[in-house]
ZADO-1210 file (C-alpha; in nm, 4 decimals, padded with zeros to 6 digits):
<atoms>
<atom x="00.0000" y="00.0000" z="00.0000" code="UNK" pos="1"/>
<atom x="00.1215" y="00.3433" z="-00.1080" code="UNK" pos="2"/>
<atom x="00.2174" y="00.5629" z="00.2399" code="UNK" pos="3"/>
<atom x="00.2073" y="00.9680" z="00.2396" code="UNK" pos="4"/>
<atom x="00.4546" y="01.1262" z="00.4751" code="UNK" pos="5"/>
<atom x="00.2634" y="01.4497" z="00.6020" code="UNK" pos="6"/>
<atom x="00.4853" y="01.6884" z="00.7453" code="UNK" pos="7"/>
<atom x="00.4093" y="01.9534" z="00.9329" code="UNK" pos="8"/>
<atom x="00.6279" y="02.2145" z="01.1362" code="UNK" pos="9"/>
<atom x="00.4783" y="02.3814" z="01.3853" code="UNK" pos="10"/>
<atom x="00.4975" y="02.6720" z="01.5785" code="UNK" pos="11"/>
<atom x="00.3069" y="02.8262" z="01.8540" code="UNK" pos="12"/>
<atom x="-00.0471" y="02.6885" z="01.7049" code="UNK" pos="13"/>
<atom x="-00.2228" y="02.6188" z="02.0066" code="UNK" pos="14"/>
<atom x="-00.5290" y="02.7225" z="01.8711" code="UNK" pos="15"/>
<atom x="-00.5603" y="02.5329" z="01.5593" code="UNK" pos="16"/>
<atom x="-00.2948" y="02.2269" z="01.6184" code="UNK" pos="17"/>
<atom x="-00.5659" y="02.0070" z="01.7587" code="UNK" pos="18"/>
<atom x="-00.8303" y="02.0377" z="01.4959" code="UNK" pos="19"/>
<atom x="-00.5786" y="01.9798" z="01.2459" code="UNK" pos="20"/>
<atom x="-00.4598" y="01.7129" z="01.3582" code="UNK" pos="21"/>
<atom x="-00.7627" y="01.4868" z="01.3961" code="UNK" pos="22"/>
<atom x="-00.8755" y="01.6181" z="01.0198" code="UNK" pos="23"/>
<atom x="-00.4813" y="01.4860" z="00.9006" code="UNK" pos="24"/>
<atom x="-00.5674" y="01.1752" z="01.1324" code="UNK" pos="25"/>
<atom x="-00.9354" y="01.1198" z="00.9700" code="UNK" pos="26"/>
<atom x="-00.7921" y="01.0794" z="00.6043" code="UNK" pos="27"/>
<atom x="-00.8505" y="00.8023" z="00.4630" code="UNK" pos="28"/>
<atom x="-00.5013" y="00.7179" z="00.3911" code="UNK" pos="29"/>
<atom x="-00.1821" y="00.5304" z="00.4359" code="UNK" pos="30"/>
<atom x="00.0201" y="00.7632" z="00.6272" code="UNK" pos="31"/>
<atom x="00.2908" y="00.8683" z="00.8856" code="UNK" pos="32"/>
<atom x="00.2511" y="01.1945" z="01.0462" code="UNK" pos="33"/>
<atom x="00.5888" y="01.3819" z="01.0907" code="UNK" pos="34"/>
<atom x="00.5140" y="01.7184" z="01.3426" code="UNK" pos="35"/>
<atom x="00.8211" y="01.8789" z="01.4191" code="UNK" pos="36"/>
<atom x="00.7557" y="02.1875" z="01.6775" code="UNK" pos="37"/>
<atom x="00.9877" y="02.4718" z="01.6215" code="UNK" pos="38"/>
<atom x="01.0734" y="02.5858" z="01.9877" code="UNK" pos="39"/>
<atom x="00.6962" y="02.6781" z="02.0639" code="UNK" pos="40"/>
<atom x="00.6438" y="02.8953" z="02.3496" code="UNK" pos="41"/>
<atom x="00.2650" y="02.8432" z="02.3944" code="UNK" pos="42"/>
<atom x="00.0825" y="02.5511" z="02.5278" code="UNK" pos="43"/>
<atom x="00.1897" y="02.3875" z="02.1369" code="UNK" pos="44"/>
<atom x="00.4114" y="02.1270" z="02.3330" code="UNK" pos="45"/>
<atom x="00.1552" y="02.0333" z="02.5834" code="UNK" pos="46"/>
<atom x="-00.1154" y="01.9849" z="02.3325" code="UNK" pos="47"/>
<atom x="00.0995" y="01.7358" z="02.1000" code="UNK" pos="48"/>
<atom x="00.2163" y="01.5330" z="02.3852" code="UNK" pos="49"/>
<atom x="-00.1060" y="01.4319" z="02.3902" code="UNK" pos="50"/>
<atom x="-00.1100" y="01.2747" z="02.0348" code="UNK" pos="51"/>
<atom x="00.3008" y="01.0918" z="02.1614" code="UNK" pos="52"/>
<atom x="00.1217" y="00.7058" z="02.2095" code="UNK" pos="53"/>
<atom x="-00.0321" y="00.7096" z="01.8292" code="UNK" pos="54"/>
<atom x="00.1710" y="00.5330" z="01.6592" code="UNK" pos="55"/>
<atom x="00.1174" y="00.6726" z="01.3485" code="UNK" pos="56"/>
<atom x="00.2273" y="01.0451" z="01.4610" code="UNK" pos="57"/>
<atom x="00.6102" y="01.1222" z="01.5007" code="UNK" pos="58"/>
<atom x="00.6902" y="01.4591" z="01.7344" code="UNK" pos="59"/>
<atom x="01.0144" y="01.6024" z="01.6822" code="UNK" pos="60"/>
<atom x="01.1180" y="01.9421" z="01.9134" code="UNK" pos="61"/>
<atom x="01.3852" y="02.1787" z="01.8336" code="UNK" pos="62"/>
<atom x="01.5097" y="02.5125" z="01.8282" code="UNK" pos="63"/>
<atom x="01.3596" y="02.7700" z="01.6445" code="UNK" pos="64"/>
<atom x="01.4937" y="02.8066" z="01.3218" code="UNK" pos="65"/>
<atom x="01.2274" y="02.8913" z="01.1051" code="UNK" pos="66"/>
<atom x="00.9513" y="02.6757" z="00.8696" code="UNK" pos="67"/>
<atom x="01.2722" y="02.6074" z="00.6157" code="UNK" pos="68"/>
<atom x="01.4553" y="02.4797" z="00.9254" code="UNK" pos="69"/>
<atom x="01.1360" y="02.2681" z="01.0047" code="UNK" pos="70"/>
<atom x="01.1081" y="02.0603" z="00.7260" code="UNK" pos="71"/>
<atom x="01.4221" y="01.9969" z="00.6522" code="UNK" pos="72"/>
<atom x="01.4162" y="01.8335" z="00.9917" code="UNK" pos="73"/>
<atom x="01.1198" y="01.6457" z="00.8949" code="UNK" pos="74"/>
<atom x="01.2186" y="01.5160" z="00.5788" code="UNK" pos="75"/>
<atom x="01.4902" y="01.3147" z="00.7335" code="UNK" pos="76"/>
<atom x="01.2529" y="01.1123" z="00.9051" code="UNK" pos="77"/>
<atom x="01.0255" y="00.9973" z="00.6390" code="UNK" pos="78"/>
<atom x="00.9607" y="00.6574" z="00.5233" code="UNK" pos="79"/>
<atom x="00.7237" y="00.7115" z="00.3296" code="UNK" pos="80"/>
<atom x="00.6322" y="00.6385" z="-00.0775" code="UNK" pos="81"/>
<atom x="00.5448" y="01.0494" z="-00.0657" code="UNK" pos="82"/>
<atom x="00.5797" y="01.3427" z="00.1168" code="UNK" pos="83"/>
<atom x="00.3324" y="01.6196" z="00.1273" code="UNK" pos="84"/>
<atom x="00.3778" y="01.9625" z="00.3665" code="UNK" pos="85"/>
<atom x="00.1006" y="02.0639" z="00.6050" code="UNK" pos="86"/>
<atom x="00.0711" y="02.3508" z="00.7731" code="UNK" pos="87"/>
<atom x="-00.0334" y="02.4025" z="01.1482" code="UNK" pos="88"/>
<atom x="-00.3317" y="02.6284" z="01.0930" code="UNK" pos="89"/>
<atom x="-00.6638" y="02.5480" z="00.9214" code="UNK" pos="90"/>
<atom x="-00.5887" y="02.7043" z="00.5462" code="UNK" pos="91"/>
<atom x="-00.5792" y="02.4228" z="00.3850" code="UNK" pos="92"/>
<atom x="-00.8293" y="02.1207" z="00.4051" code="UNK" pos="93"/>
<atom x="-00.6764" y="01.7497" z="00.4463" code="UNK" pos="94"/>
<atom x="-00.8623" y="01.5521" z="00.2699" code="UNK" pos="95"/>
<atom x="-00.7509" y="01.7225" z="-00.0729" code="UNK" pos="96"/>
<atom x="-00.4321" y="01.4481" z="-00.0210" code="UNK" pos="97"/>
<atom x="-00.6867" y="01.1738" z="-00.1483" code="UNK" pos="98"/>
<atom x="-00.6675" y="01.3376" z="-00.4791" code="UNK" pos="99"/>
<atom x="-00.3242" y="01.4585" z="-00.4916" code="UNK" pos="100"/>
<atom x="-00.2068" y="01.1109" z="-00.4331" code="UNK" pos="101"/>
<atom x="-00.4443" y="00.9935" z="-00.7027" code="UNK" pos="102"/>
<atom x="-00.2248" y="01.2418" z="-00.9140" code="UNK" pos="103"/>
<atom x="00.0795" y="01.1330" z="-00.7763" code="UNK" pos="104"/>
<atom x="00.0188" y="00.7195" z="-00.8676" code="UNK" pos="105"/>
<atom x="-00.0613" y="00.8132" z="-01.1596" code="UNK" pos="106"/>
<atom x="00.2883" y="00.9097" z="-01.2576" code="UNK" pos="107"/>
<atom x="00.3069" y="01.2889" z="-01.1207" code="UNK" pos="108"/>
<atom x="00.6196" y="01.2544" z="-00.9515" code="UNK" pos="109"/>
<atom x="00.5518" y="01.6463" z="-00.7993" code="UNK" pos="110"/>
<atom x="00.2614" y="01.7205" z="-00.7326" code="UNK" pos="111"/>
<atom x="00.1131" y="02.1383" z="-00.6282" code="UNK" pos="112"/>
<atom x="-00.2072" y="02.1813" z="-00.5054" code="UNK" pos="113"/>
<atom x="-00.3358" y="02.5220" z="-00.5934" code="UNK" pos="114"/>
<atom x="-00.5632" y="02.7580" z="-00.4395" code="UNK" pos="115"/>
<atom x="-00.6975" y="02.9444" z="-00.7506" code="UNK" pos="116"/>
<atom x="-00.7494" y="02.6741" z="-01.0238" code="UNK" pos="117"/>
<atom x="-01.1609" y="02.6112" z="-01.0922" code="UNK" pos="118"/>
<atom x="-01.2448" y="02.8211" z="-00.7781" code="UNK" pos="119"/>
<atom x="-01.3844" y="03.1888" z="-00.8290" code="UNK" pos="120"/>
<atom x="-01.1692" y="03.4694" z="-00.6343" code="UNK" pos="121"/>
<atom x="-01.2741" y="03.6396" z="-00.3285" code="UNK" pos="122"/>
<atom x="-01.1834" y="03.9390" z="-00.1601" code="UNK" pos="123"/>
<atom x="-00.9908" y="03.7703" z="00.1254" code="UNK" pos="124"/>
<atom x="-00.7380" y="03.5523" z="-00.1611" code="UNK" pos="125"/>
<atom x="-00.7009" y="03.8832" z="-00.3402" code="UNK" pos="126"/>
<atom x="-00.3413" y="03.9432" z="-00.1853" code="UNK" pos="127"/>
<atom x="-00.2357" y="03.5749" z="-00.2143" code="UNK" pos="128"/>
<atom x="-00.3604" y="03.5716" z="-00.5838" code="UNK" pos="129"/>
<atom x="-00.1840" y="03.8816" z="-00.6621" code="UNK" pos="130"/>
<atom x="00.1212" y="03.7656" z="-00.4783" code="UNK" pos="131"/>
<atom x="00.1081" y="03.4118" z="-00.6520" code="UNK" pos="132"/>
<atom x="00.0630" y="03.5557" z="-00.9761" code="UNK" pos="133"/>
<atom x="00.3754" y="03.7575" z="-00.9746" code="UNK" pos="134"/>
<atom x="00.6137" y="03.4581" z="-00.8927" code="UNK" pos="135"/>
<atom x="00.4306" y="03.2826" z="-01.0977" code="UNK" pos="136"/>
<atom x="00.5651" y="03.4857" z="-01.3677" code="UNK" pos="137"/>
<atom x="00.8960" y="03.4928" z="-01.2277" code="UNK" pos="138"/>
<atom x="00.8841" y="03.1255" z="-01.2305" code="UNK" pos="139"/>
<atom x="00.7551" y="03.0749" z="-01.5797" code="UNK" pos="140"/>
<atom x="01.0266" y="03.3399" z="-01.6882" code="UNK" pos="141"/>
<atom x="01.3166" y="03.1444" z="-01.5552" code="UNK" pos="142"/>
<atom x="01.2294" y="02.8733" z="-01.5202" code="UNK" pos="143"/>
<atom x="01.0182" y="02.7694" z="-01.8130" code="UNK" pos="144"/>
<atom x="00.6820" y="02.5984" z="-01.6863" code="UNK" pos="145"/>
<atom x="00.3676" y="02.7692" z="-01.5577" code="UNK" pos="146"/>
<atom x="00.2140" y="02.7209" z="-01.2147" code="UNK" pos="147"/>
<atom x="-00.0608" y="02.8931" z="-01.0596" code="UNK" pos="148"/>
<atom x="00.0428" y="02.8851" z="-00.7344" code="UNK" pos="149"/>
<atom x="00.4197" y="02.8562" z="-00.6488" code="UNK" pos="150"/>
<atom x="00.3572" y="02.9545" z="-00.3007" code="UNK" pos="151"/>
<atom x="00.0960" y="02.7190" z="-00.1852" code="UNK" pos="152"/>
<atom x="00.1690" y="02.5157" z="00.1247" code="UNK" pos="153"/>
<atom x="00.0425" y="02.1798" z="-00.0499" code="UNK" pos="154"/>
<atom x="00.3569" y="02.0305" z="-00.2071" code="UNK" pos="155"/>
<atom x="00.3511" y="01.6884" z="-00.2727" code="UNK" pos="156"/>
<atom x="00.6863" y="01.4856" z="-00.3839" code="UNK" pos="157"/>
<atom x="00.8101" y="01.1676" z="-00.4367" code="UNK" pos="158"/>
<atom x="00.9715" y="01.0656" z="-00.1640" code="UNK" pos="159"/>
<atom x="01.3007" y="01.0033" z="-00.3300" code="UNK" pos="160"/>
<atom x="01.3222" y="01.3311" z="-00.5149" code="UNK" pos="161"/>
<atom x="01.2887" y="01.5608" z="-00.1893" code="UNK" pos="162"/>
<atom x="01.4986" y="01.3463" z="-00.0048" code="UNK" pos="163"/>
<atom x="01.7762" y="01.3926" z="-00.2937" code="UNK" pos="164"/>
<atom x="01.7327" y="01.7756" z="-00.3525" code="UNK" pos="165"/>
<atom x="01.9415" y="01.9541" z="-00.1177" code="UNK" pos="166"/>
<atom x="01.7766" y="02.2423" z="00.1012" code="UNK" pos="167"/>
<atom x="01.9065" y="02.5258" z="00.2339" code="UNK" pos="168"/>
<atom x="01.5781" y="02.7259" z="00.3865" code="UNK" pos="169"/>
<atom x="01.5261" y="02.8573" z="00.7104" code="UNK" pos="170"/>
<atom x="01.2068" y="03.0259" z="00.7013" code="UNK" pos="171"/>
<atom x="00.9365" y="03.0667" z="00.4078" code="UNK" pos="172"/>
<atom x="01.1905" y="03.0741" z="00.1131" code="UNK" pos="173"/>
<atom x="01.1769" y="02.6927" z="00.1042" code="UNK" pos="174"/>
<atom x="00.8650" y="02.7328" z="-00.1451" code="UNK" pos="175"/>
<atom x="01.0471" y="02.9607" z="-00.3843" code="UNK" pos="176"/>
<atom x="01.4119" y="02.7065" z="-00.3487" code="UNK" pos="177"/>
<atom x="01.2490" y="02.3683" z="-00.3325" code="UNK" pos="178"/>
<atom x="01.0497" y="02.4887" z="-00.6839" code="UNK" pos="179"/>
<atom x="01.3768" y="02.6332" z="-00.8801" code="UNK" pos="180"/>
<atom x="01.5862" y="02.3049" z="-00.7349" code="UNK" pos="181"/>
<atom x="01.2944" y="02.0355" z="-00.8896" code="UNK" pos="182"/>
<atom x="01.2192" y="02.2569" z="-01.1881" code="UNK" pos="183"/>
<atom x="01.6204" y="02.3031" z="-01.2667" code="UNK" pos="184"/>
<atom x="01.6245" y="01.8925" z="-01.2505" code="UNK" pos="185"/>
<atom x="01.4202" y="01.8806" z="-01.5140" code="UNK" pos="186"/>
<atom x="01.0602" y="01.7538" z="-01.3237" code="UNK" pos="187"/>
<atom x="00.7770" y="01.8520" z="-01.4359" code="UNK" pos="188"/>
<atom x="00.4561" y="01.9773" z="-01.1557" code="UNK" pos="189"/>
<atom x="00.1350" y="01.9357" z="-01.1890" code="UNK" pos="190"/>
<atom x="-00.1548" y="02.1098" z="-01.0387" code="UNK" pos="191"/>
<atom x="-00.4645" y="02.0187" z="-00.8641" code="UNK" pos="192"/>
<atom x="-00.7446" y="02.2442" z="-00.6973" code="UNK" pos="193"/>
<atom x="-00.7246" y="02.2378" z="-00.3792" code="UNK" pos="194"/>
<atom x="-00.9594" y="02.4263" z="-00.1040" code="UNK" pos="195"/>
<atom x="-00.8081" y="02.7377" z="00.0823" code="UNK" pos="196"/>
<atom x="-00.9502" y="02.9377" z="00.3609" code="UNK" pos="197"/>
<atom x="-00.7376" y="03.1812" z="00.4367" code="UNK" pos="198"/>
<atom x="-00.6367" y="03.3494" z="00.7759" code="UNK" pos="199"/>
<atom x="-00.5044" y="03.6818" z="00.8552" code="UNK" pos="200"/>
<atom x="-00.2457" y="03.7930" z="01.0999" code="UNK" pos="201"/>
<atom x="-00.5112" y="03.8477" z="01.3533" code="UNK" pos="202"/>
<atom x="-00.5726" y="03.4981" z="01.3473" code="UNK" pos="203"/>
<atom x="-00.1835" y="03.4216" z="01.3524" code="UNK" pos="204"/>
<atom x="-00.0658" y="03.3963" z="01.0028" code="UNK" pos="205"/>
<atom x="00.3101" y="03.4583" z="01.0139" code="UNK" pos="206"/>
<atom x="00.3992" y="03.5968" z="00.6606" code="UNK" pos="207"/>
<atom x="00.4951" y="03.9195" z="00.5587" code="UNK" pos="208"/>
<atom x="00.4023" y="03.9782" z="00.2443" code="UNK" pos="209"/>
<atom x="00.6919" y="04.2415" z="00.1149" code="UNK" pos="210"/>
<atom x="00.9537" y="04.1192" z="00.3032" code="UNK" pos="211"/>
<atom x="00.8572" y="03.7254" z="00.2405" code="UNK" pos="212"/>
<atom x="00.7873" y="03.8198" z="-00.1047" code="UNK" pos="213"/>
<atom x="01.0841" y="03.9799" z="-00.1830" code="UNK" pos="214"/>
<atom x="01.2550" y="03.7000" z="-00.0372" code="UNK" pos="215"/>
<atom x="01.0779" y="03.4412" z="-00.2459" code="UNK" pos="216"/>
<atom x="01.1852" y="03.6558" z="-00.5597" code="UNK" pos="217"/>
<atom x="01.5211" y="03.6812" z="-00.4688" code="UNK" pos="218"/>
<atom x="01.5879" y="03.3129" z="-00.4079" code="UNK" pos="219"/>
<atom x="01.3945" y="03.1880" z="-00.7193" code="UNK" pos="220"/>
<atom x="01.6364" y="03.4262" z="-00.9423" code="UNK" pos="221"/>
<atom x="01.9642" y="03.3020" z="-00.6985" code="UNK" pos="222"/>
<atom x="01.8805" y="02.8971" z="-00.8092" code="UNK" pos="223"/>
<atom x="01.8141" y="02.9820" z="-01.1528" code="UNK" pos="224"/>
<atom x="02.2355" y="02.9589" z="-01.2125" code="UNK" pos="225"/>
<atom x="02.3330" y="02.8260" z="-00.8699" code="UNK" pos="226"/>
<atom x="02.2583" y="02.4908" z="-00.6746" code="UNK" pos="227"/>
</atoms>
């Protein structure tokens, strides 16, 4: 049977890291379910030690370091057929995996799940859509294939092709590097919809959209002639 790695770094998500973790847990999936806290200073810690005894979740602590930092922690611990990224806060919606692992065993070996293909735009997506679009461009400019969303959080691999692309992220700039270092080794990505509610900082989103996005522009143009 096929298994999906899910791995998700975490940090201070006391709010939402319960939910999400029973909708990852309700799947209906093979799976392993890598959580790696980054240093959390809320009651984060407390509420995964609570999820230790399953034996299908795996709880990593370290340092903070950043989201980059995170998974690259994470990915060294999977033993899984594929590897998908989850974050800690209710965005995204689980059970989209089913389908992107349809995708996936069908010969995908990358697979992106996008927030803006076949849905209709609304005002709260209007910055990520306007973000997404522009390294979008930038992607399709040096790189050579189109996505629609470059930034999501749902990136699917094969496992072997993560584990063989070296990573140097520390915080949200894995999305930009992970997508020049695939798309420089010649794989292909395809999209799926995906759903997306998005949350603002109010709600504890972390991003900063200028100096994030300036970041994720900088490093897609830095791996376009460098590993």
């Amino acid at each position: 049977m096929t298994k999906l790695s899910i791995c998700i770094p975490v940090y201070n998500e006391e709010k939402t890291i319960k939910e999400l973790l029973n909708k990852v847990l309700a799947v209906p999936i093979d799976k392993e379910i890598i959580v790696v806290d980054d240093g959390s200073t809320d009651k984060t810690a407390e509420i995964l030690n609570d999820y230790s005894s399953n034996p299908v979740v795996k709880i990593i602590s370290k340092v903070n370091g950043g989201k980059g930092t995170a998974l690259r922690e994470a990915f060294k611990h999977v033993i899984g057929d594929y590897v998908v990224v989850q974050d800690a806060d209710l965005e995204y919606e689980p059970s989209d995996f089913v389908k992107m692992l349809a995708v996936a065993k069908s010969g995908a070996p990358i697979v992106y799940g996008s927030r803006f293909l076949g849905r209709k735009l609304s005002p709260s997506s209007l910055k990520n859509w306007l973000a997404s679009k522009f390294l979008s461009s930038i992607v399709w400019l040096l790189y050579g294939q189109f996505i629609s969303d470059e930034s999501t959080c749902y990136k699917l691999f094969r496992s072997d092709i993560i584990k063989s692309t070296p990573l140097a992220c520390e915080r949200f700039e894995f999305c930009p590097e992970v997508t020049a270092k695939v798309l420089k080794r010649g794989y292909k990505i395809v999209e799926v919809p995906i759903s997306f509610n998005p949350r603002n900082t109010k709600d504890g989103k972390k991003i900063n959209y200028l100096k994030d996005g300036w970041e994720a522009c900088t490093t897609l143009l830095k791996y376009r002639h460098y590993v």
